[in-house]
C-alpha positions in Angstrom: 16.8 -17.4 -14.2 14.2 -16.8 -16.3 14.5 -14.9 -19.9 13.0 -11.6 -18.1 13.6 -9.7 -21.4 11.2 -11.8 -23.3 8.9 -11.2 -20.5 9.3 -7.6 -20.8 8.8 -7.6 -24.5 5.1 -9.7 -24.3 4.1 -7.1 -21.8 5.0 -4.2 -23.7 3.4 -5.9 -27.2 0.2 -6.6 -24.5 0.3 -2.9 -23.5 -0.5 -1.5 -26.6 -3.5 -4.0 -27.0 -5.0 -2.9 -23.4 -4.4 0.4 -23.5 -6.7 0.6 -26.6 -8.9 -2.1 -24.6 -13.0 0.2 -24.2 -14.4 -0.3 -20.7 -16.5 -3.0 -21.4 -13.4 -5.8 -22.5 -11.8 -4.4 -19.0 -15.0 -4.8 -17.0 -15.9 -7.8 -18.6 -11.9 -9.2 -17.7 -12.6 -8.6 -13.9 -15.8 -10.2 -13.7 -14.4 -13.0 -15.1 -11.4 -13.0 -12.6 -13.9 -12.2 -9.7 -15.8 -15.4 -10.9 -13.0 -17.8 -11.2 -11.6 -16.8 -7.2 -14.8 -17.3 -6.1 -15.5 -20.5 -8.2 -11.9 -22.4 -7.6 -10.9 -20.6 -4.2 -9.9 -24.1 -3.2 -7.4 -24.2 -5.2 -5.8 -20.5 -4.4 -6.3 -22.0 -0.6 -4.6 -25.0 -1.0 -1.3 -23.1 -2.5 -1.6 -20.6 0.4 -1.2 -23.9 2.8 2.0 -24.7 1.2 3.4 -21.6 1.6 2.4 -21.3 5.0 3.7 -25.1 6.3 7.0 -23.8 4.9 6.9 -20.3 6.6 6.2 -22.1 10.3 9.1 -24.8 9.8 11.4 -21.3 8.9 10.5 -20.0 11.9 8.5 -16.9 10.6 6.8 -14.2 13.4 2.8 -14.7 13.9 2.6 -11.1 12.5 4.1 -12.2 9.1 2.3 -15.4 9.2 -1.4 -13.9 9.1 0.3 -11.0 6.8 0.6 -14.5 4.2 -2.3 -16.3 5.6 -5.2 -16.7 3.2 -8.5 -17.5 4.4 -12.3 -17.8 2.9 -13.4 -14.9 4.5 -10.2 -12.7 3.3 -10.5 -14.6 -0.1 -14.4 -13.2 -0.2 -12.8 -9.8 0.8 -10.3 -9.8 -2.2 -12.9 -11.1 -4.2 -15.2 -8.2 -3.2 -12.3 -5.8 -3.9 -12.0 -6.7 -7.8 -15.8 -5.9 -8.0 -15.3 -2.6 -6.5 -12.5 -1.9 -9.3 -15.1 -3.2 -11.8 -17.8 -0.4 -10.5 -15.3 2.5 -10.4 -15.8 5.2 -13.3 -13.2 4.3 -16.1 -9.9 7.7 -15.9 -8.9 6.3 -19.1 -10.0 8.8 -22.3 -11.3 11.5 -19.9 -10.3 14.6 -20.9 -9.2 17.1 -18.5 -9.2 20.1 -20.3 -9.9 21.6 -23.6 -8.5 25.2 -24.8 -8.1 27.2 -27.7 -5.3 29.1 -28.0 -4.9 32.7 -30.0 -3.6 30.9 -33.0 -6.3 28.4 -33.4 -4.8 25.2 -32.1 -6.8 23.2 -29.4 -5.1 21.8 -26.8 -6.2 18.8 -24.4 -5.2 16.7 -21.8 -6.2 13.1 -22.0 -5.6 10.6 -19.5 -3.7 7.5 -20.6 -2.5 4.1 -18.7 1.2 4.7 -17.3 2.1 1.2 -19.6 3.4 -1.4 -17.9 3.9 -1.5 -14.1 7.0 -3.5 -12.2 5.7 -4.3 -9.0 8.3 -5.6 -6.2 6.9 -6.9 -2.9 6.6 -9.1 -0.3 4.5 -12.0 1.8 1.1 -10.5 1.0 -0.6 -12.9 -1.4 -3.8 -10.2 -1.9 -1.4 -7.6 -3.4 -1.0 -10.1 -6.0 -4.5 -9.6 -7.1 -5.6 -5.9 -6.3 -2.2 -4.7 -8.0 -3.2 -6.8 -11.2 -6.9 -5.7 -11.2 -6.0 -1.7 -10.7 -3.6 -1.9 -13.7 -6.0 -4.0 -15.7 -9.2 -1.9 -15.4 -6.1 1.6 -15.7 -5.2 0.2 -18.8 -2.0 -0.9 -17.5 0.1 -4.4 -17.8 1.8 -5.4 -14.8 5.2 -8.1 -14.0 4.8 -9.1 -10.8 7.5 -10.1 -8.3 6.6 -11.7 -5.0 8.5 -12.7 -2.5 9.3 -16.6 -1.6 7.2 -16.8 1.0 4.0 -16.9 -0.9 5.3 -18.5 -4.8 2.9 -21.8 -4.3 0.1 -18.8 -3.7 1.0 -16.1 -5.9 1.6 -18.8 -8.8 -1.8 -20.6 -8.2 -3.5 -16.9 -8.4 -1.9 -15.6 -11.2 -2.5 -18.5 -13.2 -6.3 -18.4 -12.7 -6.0 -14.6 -13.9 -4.7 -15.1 -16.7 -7.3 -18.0 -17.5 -9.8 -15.3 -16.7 -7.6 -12.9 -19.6 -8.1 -15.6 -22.1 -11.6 -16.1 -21.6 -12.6 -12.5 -21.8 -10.6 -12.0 -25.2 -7.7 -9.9 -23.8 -3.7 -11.1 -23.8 -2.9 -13.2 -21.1 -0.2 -11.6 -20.7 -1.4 -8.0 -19.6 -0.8 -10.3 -16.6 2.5 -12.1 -15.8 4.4 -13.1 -12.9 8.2 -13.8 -12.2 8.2 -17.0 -10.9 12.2 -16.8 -10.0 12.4 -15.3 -6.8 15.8 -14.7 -6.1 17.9 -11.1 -5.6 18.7 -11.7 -9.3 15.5 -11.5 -10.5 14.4 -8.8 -8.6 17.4 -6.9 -9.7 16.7 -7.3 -13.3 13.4 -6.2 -13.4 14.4 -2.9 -11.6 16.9 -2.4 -14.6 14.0 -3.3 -17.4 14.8 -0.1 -19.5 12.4 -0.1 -22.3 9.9 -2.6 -21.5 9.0 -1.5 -17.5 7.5 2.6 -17.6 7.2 2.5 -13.8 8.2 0.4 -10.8 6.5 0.0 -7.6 8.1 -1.3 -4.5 5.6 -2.3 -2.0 6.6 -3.8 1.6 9.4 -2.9 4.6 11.4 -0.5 4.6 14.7 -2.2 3.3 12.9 -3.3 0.6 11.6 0.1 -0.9 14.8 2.0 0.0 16.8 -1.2 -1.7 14.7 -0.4 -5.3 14.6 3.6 -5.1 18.7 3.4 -4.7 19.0 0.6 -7.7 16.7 1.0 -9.9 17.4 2.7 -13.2 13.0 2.7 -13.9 11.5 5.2 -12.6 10.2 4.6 -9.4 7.0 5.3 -6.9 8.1 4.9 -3.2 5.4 3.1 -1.2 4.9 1.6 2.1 7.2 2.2 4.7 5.4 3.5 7.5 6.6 4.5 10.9 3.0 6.0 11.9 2.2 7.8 15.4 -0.9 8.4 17.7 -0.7 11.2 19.5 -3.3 11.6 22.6 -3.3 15.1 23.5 -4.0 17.6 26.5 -7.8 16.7 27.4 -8.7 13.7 25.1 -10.8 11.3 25.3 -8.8 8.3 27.2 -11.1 5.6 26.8 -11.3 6.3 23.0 -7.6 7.2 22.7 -6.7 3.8 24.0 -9.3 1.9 21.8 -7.8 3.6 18.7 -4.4 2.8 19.9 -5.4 -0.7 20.7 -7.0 -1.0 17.0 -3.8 0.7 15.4 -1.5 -1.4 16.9 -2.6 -5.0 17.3 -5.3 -5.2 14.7 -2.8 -6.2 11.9 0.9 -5.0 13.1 2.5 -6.2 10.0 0.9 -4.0 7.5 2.2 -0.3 7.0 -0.6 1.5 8.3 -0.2 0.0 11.8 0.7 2.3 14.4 4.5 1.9 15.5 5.1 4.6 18.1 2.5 6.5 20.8 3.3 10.2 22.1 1.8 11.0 24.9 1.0 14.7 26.7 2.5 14.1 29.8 -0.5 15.8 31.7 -2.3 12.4 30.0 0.6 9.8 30.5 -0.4 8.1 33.9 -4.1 8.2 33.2 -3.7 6.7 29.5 -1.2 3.7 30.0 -3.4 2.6 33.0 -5.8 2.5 30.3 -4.4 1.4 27.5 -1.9 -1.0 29.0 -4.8 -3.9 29.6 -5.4 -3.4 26.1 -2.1 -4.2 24.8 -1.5 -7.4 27.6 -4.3 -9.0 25.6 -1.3 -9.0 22.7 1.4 -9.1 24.7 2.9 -6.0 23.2 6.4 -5.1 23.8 6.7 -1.5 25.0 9.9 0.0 24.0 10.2 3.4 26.5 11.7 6.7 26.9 12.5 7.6 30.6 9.0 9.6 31.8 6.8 6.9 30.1 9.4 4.4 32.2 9.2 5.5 34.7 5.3 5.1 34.8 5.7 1.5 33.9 8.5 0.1 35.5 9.3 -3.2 34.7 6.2 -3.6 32.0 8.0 -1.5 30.0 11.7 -1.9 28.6 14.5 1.3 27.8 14.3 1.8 24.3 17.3 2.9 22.0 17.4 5.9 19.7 16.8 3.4 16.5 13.2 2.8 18.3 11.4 6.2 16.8 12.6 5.2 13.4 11.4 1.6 13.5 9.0 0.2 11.4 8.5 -3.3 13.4 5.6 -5.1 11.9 5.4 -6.9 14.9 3.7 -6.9 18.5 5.9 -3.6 19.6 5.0 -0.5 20.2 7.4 2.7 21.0 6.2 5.1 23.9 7.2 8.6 24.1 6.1 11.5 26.8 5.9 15.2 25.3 5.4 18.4 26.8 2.4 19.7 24.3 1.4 19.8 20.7 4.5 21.3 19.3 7.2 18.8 20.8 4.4 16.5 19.1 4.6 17.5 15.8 8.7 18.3 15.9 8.4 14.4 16.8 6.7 13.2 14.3 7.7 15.5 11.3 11.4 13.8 12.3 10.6 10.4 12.8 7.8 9.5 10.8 7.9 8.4 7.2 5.0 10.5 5.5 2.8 7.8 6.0 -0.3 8.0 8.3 -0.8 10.1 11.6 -3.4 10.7 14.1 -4.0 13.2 16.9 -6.5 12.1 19.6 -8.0 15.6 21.0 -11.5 17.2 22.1 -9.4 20.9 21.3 -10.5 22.0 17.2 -8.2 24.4 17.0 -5.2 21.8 18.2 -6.9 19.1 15.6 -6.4 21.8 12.5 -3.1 22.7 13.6 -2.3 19.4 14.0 -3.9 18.7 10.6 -2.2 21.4 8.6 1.2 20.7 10.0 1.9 16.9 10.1 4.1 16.4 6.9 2.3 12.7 6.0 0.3 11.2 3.0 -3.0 10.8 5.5 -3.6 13.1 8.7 -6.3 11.6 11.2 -8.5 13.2 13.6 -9.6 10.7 16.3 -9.4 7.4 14.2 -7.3 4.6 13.6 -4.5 5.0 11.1 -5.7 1.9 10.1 -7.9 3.3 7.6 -5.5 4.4 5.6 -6.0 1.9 2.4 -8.1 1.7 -0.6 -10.7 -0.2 0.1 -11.7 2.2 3.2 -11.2 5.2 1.1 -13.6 3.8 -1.3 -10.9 3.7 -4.3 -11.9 -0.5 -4.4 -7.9 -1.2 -3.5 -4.8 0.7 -4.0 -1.8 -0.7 -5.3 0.3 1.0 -2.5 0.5 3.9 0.0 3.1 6.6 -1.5 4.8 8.6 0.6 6.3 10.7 -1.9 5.5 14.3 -3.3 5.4 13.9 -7.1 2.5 12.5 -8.8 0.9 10.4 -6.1 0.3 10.3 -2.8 -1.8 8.1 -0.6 -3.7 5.4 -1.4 -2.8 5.0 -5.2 -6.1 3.9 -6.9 -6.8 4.1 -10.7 -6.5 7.5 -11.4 -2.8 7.4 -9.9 -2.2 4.8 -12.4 -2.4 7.5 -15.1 -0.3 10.0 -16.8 -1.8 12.4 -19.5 -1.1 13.2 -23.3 -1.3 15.8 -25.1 -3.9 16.0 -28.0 -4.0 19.4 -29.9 -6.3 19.9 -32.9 -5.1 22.4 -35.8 -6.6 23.9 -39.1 -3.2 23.8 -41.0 -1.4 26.1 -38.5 2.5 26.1 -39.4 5.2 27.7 -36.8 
């Protein structure tokens, strides 16, 4: 394995250097890495087909093949994410208050970069870049960690960032990857005491749980999510089935896809005749409690008590009858994982107390949990969807990639 420790200590030497870095050397860094994807995307494709011929002859899912598949198109959507970054206001150096206090001192709040970021995760070869270009314009170093499945890509991309680093007179290694993908590897970064300020898990479920329980860094919990739809009393069918539709099957592997359906059971009949056509075009596995079962028959299959707590990334989709709103949110505030919930319903007063009750990180209103990301939330990309309490939650754009310091000004005032 590779000498992590001396990786650690040329990313904390490099985080003192960025963190000092004005807005102009960070700005002028991501153009240059926006310019060299678009200029030797070839190259970033060709490493991507690698990874992919080896995926297929292991056997990986359709779902977790697109989730590694890179394309031109999604290439010029990456590309267009690292501009966004560039055109977001700058949270480093803003001050967000400024007191005086009886005894003359002024005291301020100044936003600062966390230092440098651990990220852990998996087959997704874009996280590779919109994590590294959210800590870069933050302030922040980052030691990134993919998974196997995408080394030929994430290596190719990563060097070409740090090409762009050099080039724009900032350390290359403000950007670094650990090209060892084994358990070992992945263990030693999460025990990085001294050189890694925060780590960030980002992918399924085992793997987030796996670094919150090991980890001696401090962690941000990200990414699992076991999201709902819930079409309610009255709504909309036609639209509750396209958002279901959307939720689902537009890109099952990712964590804002929807994993389970609850149904009022004055709606169940008239929605699945709707929305099962939809899902046939898939071939979506519906796992089944007995009322929805019995609506289907032999489309549908029993499903166990581990089904509401699944997170499957795949083409399968859990279906669940309730009485009314309440059993709705009981449901969901069990089961769900504080990621990304939506109510489908013409009733306003239902939508706000649907709204103001749903313990997640993003609460819908007649839309697609699929909108829960950066990009769509205008942040330019987020380097993971926390599902926690403390410090961020959500999308986690540049301004969650902060902490403050102190900064008190004094006229020779002794205690």
């Amino acid at each position: 394995m590779i000498d992590l420790e001396k990786q650690g200590r040329l990313a904390k030497a490099a985080s003192y250097e960025l963190a000092s870095a004005g807005t102009d050397i960070k700005d002028r860094a991501l153009s240059a890495i926006a310019d060299i994807l678009t200029d030797r995307a070839e190259e970033w494709l060709s490493a991507n087909e690698e990874d992919l011929r080896a995926a297929e002859a292991s056997g990986m899912k359709k779902a977790m093949l697109d989730r590694l598949r890179l394309t031109s198109e999604r290439i010029d959507g990456i590309v267009e994410g690292v501009r966004q970054v560039k055109a977001l206001p700058d949270p480093i150096g803003h001050v967000d208050s400024m007191d005086v206090r009886p005894n003359g001192l002024i005291i301020g709040k100044k936003r600062v970069p966390l230092g440098v970021i651990g990220i852990i995760y998996e087959a997704r070869p874009n996280v590779t870049v919109d994590a590294a270009v959210l800590c870069l314009k933050s302030g922040n170093v980052c030691i990134l960690r993919g998974g196997s499945e995408a080394i030929n890509s994430n290596k190719c991309v990563v060097r070409l960032m740090r090409e762009a680093l050099r080039e724009s007179g900032l350390p290359e290694d403000c950007i670094s990857l650990i090209e060892d993908t084994s358990r070992e590897s992945a263990q030693a970064l999460m025990h990085l005491d001294g050189y890694v300020d925060v780590l960030i898990p980002r992918g399924g479920a085992g793997l987030i749980r796996t670094v919150a329980k090991e980890a001696t860094v401090p962690v941000i919990r990200t990414g699992e999510g076991v999201c709902h739809i819930y079409v309610d009393e009255g709504a909309d069918l036609d639209m509750a089935a396209d958002i279901l539709y959307n939720a689902k099957c537009s890109r099952p592997s990712v964590c804002n896809a929807a994993e389970c359906v609850l149904i009022h059971e004055k709606e169940a009949e008239a929605f699945l005749e709707k929305a099962v056509p939809l899902l046939d075009r898939d071939k979506v596995e519906l796992r089944c409690d007995e009322a929805s079962l019995r609506i289907l028959g032999d489309r549908g299959v029993p499903a166990s008590d581990s089904d509401w707590d699944a997170e499957y990334d795949d083409y399968i989709l859990a279906v669940h009858v309730v009485r009314d709103l309440d059993e709705a949110i009981d449901f969901i505030n069990l089961h769900g994982s504080s990621h990304s919930e939506s109510i489908i319903t013409r009733d306003y007063m239902r939508a706000q107390e649907f709204l103001e009750r749903v313990d997640a990180a993003a609460v819908y209103v007649n839309a697609s949990t699929r909108f829960t990301d950066g990009f769509e939330f205008g942040l330019g990309a987020e380097i993971g969807i926390s599902t926690q309490k403390m410090h961020a939650r959500g999308p986690m754009g540049l301004s969650e990639l902060t902490t403050i310091k102190y900064i008190i000004y004094g006229k020779g005032q002794v205690r």
